[in-house]
Backbone atoms as SQL, in Angstrom:
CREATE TABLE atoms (id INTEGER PRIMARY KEY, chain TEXT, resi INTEGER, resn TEXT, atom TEXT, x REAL, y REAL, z REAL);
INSERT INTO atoms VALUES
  (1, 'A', 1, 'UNK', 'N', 106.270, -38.831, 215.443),
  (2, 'A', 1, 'UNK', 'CA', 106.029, -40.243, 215.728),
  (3, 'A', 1, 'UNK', 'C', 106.155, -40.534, 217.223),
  (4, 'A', 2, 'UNK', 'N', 107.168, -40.007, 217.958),
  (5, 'A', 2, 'UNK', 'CA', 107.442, -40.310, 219.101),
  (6, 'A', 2, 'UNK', 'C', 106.352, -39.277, 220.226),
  (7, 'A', 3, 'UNK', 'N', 105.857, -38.537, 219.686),
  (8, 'A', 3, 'UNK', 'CA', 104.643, -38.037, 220.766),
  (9, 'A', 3, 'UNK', 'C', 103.360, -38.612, 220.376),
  (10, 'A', 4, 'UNK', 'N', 102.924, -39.330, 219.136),
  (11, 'A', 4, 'UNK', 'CA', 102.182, -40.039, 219.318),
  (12, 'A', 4, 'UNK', 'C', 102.271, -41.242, 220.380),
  (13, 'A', 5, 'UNK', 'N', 103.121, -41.772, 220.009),
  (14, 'A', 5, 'UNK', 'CA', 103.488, -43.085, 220.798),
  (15, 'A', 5, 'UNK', 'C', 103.315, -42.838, 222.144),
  (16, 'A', 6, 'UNK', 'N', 104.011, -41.702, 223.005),
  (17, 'A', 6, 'UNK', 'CA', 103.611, -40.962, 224.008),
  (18, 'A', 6, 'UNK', 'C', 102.340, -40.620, 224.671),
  (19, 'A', 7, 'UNK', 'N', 101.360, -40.278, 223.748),
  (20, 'A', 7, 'UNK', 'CA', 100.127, -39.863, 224.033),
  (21, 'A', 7, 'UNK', 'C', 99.143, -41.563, 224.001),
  (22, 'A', 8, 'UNK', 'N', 100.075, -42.082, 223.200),
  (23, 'A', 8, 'UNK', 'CA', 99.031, -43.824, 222.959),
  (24, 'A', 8, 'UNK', 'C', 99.335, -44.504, 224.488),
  (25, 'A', 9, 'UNK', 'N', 100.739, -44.030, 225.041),
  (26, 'A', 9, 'UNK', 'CA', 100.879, -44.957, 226.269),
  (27, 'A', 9, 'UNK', 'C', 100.397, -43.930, 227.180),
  (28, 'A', 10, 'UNK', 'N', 100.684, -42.428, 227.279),
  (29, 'A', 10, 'UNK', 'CA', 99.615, -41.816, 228.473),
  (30, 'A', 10, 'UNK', 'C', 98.456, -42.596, 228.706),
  (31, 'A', 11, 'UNK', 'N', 97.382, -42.203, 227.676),
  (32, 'A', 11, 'UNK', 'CA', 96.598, -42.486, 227.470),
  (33, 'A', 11, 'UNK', 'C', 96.086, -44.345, 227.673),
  (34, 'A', 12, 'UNK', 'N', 96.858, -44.922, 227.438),
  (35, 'A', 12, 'UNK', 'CA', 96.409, -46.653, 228.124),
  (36, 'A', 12, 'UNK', 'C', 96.876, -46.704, 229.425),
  (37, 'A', 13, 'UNK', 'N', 97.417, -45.666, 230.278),
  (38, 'A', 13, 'UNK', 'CA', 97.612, -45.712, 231.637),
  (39, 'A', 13, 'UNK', 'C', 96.746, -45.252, 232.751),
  (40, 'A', 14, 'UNK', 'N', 96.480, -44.003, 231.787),
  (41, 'A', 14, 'UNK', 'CA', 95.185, -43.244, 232.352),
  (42, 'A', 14, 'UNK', 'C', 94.206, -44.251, 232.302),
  (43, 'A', 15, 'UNK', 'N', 93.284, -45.234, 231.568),
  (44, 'A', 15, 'UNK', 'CA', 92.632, -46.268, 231.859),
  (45, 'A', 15, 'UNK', 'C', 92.990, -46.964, 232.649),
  (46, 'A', 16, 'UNK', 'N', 94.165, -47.384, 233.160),
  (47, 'A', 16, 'UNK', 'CA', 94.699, -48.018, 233.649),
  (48, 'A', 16, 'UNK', 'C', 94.360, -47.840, 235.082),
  (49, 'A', 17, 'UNK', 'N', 94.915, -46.267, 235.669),
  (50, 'A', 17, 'UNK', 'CA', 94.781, -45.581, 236.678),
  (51, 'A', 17, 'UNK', 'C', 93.153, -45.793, 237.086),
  (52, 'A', 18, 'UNK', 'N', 92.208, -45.242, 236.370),
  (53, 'A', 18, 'UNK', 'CA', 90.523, -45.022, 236.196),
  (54, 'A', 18, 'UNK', 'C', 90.344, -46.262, 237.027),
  (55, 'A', 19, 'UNK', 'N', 90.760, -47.245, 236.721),
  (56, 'A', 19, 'UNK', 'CA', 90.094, -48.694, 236.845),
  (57, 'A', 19, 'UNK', 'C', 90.378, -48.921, 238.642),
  (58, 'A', 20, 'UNK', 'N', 91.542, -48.057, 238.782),
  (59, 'A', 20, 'UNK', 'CA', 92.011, -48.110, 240.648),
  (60, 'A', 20, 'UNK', 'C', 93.185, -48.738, 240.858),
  (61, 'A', 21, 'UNK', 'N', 93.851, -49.294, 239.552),
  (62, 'A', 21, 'UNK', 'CA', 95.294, -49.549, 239.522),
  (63, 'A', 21, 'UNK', 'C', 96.599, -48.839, 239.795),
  (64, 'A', 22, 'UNK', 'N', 97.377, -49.192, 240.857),
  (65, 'A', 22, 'UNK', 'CA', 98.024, -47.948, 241.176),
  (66, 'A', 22, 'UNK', 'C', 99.162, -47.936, 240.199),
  (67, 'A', 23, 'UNK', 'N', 99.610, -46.693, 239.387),
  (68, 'A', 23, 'UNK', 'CA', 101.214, -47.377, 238.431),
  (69, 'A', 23, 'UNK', 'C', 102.797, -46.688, 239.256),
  (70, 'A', 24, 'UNK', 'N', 103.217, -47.589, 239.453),
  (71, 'A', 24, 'UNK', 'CA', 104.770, -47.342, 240.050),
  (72, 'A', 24, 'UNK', 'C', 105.562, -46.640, 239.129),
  (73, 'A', 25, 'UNK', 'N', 107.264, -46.200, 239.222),
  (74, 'A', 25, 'UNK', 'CA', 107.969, -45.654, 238.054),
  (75, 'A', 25, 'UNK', 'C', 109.397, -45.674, 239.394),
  (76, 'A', 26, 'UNK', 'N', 109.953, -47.139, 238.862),
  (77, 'A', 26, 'UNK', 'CA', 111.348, -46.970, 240.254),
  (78, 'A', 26, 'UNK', 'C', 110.843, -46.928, 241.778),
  (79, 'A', 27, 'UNK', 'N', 109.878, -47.412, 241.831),
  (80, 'A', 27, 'UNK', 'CA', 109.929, -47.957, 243.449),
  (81, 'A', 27, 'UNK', 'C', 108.573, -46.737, 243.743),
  (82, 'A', 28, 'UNK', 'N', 108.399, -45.878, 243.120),
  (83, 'A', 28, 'UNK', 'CA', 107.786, -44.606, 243.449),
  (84, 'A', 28, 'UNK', 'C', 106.489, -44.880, 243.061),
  (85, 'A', 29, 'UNK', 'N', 105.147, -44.580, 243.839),
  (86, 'A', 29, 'UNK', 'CA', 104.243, -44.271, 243.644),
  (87, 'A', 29, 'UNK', 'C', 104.124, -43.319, 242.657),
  (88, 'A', 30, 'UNK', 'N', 104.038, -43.444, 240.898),
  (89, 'A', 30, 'UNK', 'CA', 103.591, -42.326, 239.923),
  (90, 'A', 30, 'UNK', 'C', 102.155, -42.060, 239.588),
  (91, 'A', 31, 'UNK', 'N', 101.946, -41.404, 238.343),
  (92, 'A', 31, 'UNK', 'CA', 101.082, -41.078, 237.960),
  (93, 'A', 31, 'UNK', 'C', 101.436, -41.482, 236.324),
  (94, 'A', 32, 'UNK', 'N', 99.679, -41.798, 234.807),
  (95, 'A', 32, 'UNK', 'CA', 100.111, -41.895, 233.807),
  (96, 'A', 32, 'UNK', 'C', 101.177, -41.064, 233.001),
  (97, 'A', 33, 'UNK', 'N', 100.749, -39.530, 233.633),
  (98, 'A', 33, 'UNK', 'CA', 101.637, -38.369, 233.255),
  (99, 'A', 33, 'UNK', 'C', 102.797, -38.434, 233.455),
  (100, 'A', 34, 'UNK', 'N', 103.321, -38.899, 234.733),
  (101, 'A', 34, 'UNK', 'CA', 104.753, -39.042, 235.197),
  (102, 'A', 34, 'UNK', 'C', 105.761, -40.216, 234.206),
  (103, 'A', 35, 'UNK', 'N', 104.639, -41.585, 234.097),
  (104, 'A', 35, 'UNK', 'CA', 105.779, -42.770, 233.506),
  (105, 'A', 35, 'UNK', 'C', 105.535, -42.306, 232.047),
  (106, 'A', 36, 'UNK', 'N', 104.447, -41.771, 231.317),
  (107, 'A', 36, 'UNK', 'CA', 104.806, -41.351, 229.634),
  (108, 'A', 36, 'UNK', 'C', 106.342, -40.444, 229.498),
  (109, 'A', 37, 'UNK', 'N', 106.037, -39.414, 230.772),
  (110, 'A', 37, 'UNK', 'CA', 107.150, -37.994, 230.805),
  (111, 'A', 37, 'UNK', 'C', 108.753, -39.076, 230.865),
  (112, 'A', 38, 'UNK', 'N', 109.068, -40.073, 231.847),
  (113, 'A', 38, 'UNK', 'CA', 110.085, -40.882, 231.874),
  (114, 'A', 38, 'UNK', 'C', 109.929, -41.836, 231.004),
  (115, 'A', 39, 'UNK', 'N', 109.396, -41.921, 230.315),
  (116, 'A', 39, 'UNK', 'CA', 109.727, -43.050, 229.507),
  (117, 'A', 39, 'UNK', 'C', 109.709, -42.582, 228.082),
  (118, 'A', 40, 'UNK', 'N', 109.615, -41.359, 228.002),
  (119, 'A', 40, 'UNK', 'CA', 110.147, -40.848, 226.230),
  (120, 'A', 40, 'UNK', 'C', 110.762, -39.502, 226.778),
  (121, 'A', 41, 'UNK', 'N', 111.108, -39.181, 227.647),
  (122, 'A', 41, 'UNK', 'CA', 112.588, -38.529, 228.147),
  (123, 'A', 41, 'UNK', 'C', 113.727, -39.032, 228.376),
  (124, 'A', 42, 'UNK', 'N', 113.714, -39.968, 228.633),
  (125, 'A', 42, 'UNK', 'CA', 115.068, -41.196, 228.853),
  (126, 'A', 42, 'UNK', 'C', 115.234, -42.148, 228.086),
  (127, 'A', 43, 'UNK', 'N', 114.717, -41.882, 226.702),
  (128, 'A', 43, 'UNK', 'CA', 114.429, -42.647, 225.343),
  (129, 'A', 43, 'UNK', 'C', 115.409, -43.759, 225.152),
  (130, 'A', 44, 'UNK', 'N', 116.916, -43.519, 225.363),
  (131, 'A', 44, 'UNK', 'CA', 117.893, -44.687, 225.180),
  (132, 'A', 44, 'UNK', 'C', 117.588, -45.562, 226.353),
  (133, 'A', 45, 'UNK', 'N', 116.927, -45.084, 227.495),
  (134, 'A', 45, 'UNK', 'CA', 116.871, -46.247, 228.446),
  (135, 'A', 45, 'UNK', 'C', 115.795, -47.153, 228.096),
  (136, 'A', 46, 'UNK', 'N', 115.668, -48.274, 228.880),
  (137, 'A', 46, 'UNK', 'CA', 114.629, -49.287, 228.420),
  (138, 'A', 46, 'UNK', 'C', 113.170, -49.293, 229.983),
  (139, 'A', 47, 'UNK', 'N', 112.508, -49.598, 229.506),
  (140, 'A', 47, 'UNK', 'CA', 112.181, -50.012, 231.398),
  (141, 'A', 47, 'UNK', 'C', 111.102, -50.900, 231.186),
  (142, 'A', 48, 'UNK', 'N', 111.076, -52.053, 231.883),
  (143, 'A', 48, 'UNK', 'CA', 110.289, -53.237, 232.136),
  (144, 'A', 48, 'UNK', 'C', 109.312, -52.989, 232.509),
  (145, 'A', 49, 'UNK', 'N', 107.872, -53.665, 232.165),
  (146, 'A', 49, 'UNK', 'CA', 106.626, -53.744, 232.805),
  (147, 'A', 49, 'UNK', 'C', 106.815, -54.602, 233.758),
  (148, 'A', 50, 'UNK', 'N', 106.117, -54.225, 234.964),
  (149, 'A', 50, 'UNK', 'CA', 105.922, -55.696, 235.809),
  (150, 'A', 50, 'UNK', 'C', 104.466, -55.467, 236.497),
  (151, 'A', 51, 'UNK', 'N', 103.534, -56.891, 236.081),
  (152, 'A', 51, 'UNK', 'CA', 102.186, -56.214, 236.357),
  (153, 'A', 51, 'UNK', 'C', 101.928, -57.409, 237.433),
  (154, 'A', 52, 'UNK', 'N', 101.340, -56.824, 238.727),
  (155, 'A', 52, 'UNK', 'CA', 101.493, -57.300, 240.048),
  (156, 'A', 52, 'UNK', 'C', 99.995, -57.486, 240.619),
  (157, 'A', 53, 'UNK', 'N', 99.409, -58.929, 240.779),
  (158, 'A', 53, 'UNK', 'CA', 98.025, -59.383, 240.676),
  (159, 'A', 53, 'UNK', 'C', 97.907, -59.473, 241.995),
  (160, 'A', 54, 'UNK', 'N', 96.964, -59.914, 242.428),
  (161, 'A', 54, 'UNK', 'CA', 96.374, -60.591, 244.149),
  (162, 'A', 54, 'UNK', 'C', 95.478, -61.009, 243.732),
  (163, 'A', 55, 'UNK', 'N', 95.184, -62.762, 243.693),
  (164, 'A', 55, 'UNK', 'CA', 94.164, -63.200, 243.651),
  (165, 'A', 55, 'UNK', 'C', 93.771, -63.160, 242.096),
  (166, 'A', 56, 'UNK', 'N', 94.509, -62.895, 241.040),
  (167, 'A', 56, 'UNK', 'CA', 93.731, -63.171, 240.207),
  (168, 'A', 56, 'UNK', 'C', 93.643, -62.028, 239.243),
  (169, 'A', 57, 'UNK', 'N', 93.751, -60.232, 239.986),
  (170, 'A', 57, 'UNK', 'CA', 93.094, -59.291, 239.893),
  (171, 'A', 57, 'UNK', 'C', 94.500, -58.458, 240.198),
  (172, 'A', 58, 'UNK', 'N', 94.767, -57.805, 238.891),
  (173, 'A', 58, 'UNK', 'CA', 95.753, -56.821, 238.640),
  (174, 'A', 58, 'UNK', 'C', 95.475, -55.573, 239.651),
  (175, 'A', 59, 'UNK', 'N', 96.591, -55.558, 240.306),
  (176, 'A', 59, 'UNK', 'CA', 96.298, -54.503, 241.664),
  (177, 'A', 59, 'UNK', 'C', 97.693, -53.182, 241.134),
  (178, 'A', 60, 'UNK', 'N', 98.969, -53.531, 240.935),
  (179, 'A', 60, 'UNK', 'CA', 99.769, -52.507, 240.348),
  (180, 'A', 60, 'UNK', 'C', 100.293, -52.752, 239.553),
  (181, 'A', 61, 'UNK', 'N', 101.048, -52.018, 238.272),
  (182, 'A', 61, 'UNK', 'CA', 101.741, -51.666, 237.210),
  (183, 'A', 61, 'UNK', 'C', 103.114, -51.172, 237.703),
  (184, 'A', 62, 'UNK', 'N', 103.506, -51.718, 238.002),
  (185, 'A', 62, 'UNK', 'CA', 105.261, -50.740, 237.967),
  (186, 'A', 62, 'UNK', 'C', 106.067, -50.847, 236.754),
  (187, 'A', 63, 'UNK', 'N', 106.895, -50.021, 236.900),
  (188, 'A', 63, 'UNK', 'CA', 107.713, -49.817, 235.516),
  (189, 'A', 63, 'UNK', 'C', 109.478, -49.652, 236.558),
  (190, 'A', 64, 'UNK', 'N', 110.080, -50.279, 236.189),
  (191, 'A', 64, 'UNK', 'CA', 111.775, -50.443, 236.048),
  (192, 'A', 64, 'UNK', 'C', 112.523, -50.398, 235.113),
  (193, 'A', 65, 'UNK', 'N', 113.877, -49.623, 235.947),
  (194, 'A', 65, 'UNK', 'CA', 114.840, -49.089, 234.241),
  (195, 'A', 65, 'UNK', 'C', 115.539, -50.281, 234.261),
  (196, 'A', 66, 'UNK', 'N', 115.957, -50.866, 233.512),
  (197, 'A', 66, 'UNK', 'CA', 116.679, -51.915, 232.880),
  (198, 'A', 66, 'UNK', 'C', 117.868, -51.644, 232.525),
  (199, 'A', 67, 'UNK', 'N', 118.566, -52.003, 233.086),
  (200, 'A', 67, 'UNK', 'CA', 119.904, -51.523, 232.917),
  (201, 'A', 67, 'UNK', 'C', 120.870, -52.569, 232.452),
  (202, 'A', 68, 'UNK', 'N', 121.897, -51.879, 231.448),
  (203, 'A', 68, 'UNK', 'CA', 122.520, -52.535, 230.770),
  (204, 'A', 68, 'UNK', 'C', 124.315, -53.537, 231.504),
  (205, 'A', 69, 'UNK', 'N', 124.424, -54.855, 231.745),
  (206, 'A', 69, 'UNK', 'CA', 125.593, -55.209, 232.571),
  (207, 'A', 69, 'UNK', 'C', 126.576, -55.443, 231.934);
């Protein structure tokens, strides 16, 4: 179940990427490969979308760990 889920979010990032969207992972310039690999390797952690427009027009995707206070 959990490498599907994996391959469903690679895979909607990689479109993501295609389109010229850059995706972040912690401040870092990533790749789709990189935020699927952290984000069902660090499974108890959580991490936030934050999708970052100009004008109208989705320019980056970053992803942040969410941490518990």
């Amino acid at each position: 179940m959990n490498n599907e889920r994996k391959v469903q979010l690679f895979v909607e990032l990689q479109k993501i990427e295609q389109r010229g969207i850059t995706l972040w992972l912690e401040g870092i310039q990533s790749t789709s490969v990189g935020i699927a690999d952290a984000v069902f390797v660090n499974e108890d952690e959580a991490y936030m979308r934050d999708y970052i427009y100009d004008e109208g027009v989705l320019k980056e995707l970053r992803f942040d760990r969410v941490c518990n206070l």
